[in-house]
C-alpha positions in Angstrom: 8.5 -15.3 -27.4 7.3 -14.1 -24.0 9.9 -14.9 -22.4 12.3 -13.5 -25.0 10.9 -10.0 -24.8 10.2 -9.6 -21.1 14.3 -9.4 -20.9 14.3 -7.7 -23.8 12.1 -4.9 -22.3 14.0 -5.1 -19.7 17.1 -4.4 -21.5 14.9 -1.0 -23.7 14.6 0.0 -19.7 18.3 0.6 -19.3 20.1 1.1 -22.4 18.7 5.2 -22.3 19.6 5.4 -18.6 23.0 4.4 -19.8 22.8 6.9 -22.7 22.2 9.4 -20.5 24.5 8.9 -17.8 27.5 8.4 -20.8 26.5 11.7 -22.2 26.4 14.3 -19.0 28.6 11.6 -16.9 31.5 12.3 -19.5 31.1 16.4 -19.6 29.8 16.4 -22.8 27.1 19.3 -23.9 23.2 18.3 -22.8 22.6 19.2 -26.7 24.7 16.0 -27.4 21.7 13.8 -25.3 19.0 15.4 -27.7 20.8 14.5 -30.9 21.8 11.2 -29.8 17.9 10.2 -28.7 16.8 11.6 -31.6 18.6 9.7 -33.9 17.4 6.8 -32.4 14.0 8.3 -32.8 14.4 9.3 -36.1 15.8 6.1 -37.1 12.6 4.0 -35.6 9.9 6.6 -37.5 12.1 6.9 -40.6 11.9 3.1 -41.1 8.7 1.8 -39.7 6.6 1.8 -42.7 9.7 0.0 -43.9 9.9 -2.7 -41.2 6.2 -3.4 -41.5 6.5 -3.7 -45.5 8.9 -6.4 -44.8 7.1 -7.9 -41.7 4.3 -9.1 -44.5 7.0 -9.9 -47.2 9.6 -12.1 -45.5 9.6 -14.4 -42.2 8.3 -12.7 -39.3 11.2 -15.1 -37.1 13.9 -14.0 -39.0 13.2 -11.0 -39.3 13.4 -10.1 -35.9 16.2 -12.1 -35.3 18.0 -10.2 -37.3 17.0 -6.8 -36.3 17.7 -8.3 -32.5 21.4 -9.4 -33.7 21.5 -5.7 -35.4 20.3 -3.9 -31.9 23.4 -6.4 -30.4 26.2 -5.4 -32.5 25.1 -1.9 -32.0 25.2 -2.1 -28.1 28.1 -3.7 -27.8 29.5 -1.4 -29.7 28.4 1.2 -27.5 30.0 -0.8 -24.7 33.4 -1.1 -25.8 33.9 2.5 -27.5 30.7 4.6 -26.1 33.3 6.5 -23.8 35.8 7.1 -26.4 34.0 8.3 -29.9 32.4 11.8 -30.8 29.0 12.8 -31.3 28.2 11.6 -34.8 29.5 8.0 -34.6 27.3 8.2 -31.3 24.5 9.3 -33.6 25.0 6.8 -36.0 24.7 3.7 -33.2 21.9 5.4 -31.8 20.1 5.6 -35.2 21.0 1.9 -36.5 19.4 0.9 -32.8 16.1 2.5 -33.7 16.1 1.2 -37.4 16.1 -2.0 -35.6 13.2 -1.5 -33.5 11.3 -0.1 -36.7 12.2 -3.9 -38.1 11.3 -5.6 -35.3 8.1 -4.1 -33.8 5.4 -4.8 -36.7 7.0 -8.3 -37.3 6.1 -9.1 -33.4 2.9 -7.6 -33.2 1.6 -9.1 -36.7 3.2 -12.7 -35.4 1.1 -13.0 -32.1 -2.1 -14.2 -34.0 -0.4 -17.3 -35.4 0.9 -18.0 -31.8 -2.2 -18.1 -29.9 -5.8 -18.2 -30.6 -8.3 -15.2 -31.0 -10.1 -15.7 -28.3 -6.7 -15.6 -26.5 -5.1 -12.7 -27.9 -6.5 -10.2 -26.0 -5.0 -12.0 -22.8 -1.9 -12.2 -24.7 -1.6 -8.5 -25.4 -2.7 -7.9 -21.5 0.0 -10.5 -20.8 2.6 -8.5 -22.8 1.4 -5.6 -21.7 2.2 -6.1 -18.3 5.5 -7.0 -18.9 6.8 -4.4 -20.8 6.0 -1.8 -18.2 7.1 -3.9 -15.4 10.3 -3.8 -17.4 10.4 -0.4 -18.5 9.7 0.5 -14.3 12.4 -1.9 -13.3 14.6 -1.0 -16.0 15.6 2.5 -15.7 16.6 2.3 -11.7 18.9 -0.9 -12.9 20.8 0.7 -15.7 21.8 3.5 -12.9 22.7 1.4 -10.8 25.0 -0.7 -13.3 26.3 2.6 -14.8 27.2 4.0 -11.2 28.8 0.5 -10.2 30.7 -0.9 -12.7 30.4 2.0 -15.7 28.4 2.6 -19.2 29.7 -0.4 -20.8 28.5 -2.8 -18.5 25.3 -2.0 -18.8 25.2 -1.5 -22.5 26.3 -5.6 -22.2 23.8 -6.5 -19.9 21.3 -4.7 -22.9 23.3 -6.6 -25.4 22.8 -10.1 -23.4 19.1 -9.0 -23.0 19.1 -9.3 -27.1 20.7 -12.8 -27.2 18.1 -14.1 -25.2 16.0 -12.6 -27.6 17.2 -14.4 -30.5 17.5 -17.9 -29.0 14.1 -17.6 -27.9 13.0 -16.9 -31.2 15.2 -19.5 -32.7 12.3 -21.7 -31.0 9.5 -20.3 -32.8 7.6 -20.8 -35.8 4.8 -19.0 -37.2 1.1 -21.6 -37.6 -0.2 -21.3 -40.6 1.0 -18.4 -41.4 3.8 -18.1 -44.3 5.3 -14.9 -45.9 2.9 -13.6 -48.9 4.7 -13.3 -52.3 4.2 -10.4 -54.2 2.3 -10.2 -57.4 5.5 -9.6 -60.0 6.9 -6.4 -61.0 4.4 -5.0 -58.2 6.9 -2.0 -57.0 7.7 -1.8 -53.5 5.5 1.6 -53.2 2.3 -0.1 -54.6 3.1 -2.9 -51.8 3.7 -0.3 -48.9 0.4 1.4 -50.1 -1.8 -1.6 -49.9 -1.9 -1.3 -46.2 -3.5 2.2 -46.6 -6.0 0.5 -49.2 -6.9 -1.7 -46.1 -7.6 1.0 -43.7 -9.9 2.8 -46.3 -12.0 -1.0 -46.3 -11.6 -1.1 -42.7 -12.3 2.9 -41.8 -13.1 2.2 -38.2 -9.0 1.4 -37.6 -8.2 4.6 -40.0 -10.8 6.6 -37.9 -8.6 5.5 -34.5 -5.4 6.0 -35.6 -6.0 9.5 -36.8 -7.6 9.9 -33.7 -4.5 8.8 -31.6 -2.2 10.8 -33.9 -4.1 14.1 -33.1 -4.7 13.4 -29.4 -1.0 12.5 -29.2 0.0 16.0 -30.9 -2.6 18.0 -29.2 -2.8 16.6 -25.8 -0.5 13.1 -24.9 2.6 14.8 -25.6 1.7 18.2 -24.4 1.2 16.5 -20.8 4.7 15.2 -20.8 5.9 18.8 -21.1 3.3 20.9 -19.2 3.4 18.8 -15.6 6.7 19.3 -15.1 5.9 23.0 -15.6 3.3 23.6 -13.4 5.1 21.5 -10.9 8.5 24.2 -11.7 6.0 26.7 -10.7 4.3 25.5 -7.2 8.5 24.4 -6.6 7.4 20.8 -6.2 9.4 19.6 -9.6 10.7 17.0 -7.2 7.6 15.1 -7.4 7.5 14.8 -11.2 9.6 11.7 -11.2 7.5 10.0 -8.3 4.2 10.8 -10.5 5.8 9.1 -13.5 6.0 5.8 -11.3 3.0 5.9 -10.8 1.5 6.0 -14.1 3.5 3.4 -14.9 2.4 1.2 -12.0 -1.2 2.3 -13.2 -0.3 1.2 -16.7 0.7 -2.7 -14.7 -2.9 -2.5 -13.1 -4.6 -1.6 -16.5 -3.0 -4.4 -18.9 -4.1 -7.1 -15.9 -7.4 -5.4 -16.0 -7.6 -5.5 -20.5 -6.4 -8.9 -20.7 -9.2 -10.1 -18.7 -12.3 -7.6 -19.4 -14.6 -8.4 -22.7 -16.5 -5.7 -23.1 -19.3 -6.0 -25.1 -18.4 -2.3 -27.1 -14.7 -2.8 -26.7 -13.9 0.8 -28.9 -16.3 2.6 -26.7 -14.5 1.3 -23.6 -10.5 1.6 -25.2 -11.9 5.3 -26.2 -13.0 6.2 -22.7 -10.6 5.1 -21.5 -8.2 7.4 -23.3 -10.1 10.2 -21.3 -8.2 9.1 -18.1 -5.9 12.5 -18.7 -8.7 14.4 -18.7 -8.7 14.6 -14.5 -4.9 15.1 -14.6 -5.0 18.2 -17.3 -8.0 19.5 -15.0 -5.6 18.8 -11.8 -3.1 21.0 -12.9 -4.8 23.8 -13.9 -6.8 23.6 -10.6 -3.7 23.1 -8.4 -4.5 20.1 -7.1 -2.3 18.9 -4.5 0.5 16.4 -5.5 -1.1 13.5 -3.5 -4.4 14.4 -6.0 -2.6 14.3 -8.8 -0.5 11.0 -8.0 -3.7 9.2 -7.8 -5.0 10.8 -10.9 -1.6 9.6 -12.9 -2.7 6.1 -11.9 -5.9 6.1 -13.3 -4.1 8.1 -16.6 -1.5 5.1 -16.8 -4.0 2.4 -16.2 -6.4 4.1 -19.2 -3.9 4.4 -21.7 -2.8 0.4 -20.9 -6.8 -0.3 -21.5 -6.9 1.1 -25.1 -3.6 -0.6 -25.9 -4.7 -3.9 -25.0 -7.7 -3.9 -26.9 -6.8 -1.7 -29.6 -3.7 -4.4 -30.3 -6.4 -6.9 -29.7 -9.2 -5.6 -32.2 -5.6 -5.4 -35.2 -4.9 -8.6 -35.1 -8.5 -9.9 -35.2 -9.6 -8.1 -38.0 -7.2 -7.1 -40.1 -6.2 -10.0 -42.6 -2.8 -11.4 -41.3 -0.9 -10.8 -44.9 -1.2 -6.6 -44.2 -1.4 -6.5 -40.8 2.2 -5.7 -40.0 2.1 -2.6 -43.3 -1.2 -1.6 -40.7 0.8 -1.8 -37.3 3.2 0.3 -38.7 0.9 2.8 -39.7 -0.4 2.7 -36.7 3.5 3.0 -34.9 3.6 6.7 -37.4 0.0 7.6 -36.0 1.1 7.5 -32.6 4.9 8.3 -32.8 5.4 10.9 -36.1 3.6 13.8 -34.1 5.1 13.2 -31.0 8.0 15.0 -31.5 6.4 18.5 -33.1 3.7 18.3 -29.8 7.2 17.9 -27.5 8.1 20.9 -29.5 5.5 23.2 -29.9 4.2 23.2 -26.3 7.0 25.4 -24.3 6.4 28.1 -26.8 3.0 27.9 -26.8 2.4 28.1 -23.2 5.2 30.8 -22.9 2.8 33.0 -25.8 -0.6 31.9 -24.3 0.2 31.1 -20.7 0.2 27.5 -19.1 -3.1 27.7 -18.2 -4.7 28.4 -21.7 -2.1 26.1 -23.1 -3.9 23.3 -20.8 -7.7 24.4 -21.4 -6.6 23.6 -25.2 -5.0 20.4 -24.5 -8.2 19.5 -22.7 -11.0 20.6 -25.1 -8.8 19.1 -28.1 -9.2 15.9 -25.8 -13.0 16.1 -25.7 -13.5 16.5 -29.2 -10.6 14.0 -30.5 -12.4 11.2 -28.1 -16.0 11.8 -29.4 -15.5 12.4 -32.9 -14.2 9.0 -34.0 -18.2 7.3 -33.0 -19.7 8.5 -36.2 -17.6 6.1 -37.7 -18.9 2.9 -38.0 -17.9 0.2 -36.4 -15.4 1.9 -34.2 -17.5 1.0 -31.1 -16.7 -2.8 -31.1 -13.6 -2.0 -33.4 -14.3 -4.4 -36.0 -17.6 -6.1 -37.2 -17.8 -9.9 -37.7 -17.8 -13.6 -35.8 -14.0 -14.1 -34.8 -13.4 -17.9 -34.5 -11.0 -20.1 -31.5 -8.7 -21.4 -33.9 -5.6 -19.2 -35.8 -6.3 -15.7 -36.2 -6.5 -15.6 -40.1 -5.7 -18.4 -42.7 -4.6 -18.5 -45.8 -7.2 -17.3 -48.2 -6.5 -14.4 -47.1 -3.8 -14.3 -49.6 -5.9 -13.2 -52.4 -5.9 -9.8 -50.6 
């Protein structure tokens, strides 16, 4: 499966290069790029819940074989008519291509503890960690240099052949111990979708975190993608943006190798804290740090947010019994992804009412409060309570969930 998805990251690193490039390369409107992402967007948080209803209901393999042959058809779809078809069909490829992620992503995460052993998993998550933004920093430069060579369509193929090996990799696998829970009969698909939020209230140390990612993301994650560039419009060094986004990415490489290694003893406490790696960076830019500052503050930002992935992932898949866990993933995928957008939105306007500067004193006191409020929860310090044993995550009692 490893292998499988570190070219299929790879391929998620160029296909919205290529997008792009398609879009303004053929003189179309830049409002044509926004409606084409956001279909894919919409089509991933749209049908997430979805995808992780099924990720507990059917094979996990199939599953996301099947979304990966979906997320094929669509991109070589793209490659043979992408140049030659209007906005909406565009739309409509971009949003079957996110309904595919929203199948696949649960599935994977909720499959990883039948693959490998809890006291493995967190090396496993550090493992995939690392890939994916290895990929997603390799990824982008490749797709403009296959778009500038040889055209959109070859690298919507390349993406396309990233899928296949996908789905022959995962014609190798098979799930241990772990097979798809029936549901009770005539229990409507609703009451199954709403078990996983029945699991989060028995388990309110993950419901405590994932609120507190969706608020930090709306109040502060996504607000930092919008006010950097900003300030960096303002001292005329917008040049630098893309060279600081490297290197929160090469800080994210550093943090997953340092996640899948590192047991802490308080593992929340640490994949909170960590979290507070863009406090220095808000406090950078409203300080005017100099660029070379703030490019080793994004590393440390990059490397924190890796930490908490890692062993948040980690802490999922130990605890959470294995016959919910992908309805909790994708709970988890609204949590951080639903908000993101309205933050993206809301931040321009605010900061053009308020001023940059008050717009980042905000961003950074709702980051103080978001981080500490979740440790009156218990149980959110070593996210999870309990022995965890060396053999499959969960077995199959846990069926009478």
């Amino acid at each position: 499966m490893w292998v499988g998805q570190a070219f299929s990251s790879l391929g998620n690193g160029i296909t919205p290069v290529a997008l792009t490039l398609l879009l303004l390369g053929s003189g179309r409107p830049a409002t044509h790029l926004g409606w084409v992402l956001g279909a894919q967007s919409a089509g991933l948080i749209l049908f997430v819940l979805v995808g992780g209803l099924l990720g507990d209901r059917v094979d996990r393999v199939s599953l996301m074989a099947v979304s990966d042959v979906v997320r094929l058809a669509s991109t070589l779809l793209l490659a043979i008519v992408g140049l030659h078809v209007g906005l909406v069909p565009l739309m409509a490829i971009a949003f079957v291509l996110g309904v595919g992620g929203a199948m696949f992503e649960p599935a994977e995460r909720a499959m990883l503890p039948s693959l490998v052993p809890n006291n493995e998993l967190q090396a496993a998550n550090g493992l995939t960690g690392v890939t994916n933004r290895v990929a997603l920093i390799l990824g982008p430069p490749l797709g403009a240099f296959l778009v500038a060579g040889f055209g959109p369509g070859a690298a919507f193929g390349i993406d396309a052949v990233t899928f296949l090996i996908s789905v022959i990799s995962l014609l190798t696998l098979r799930e241990r111990g772990q097979r798809p829970a029936v549901a009770p009969p005539g229990r409507s698909l609703p009451a199954e979708a709403w078990e996983g939020v029945r699991t989060l209230r028995k388990h309110p140390w993950a419901a405590a975190v994932i609120i507190q990612g969706a608020v930090q993301v709306l109040l502060v994650h996504a607000p930092l993608t919008v006010l950097a560039p900003l300030v960096l419009r303002t001292r005329g060094e917008l040049s630098s943006y893309g060279w600081l986004l490297s290197l929160q990415a090469v800080g994210a490489v550093l943090g997953a190798l340092l996640a899948g290694r590192w047991h802490p003893s308080e593992p929340g406490t640490v994949a909170l804290l960590a979290m507070l790696g863009g406090l220095p960076v808000l406090i950078g830019l409203v300080a005017g740090f100099p660029v070379p500052v703030l490019s080793a503050l994004m590393i440390l930002y990059g490397a924190g947010g890796s930490v908490f992935a890692v062993l948040w992932a980690s802490a999922l898949q130990r605890h959470i019994p294995n016959v919910v866990l992908a309805r909790v993933v994708s709970l988890d995928y609204v949590g951080q992804l639903g908000l993101e957008p309205v933050g993206l939105a809301i931040t321009a306007p605010l900061a053009a009412i308020a001023g940059i500067a008050a717009t980042i004193w905000a961003s950074i006191s709702a980051l103080l409060i978001t981080t500490a409020a979740p440790f009156a929860v218990t149980g959110v310090r070593e996210l999870g309570r309990g022995p965890v044993d060396d053999g499959p995550s969960r077995d199959l009692d846990e069926r009478r969930l």
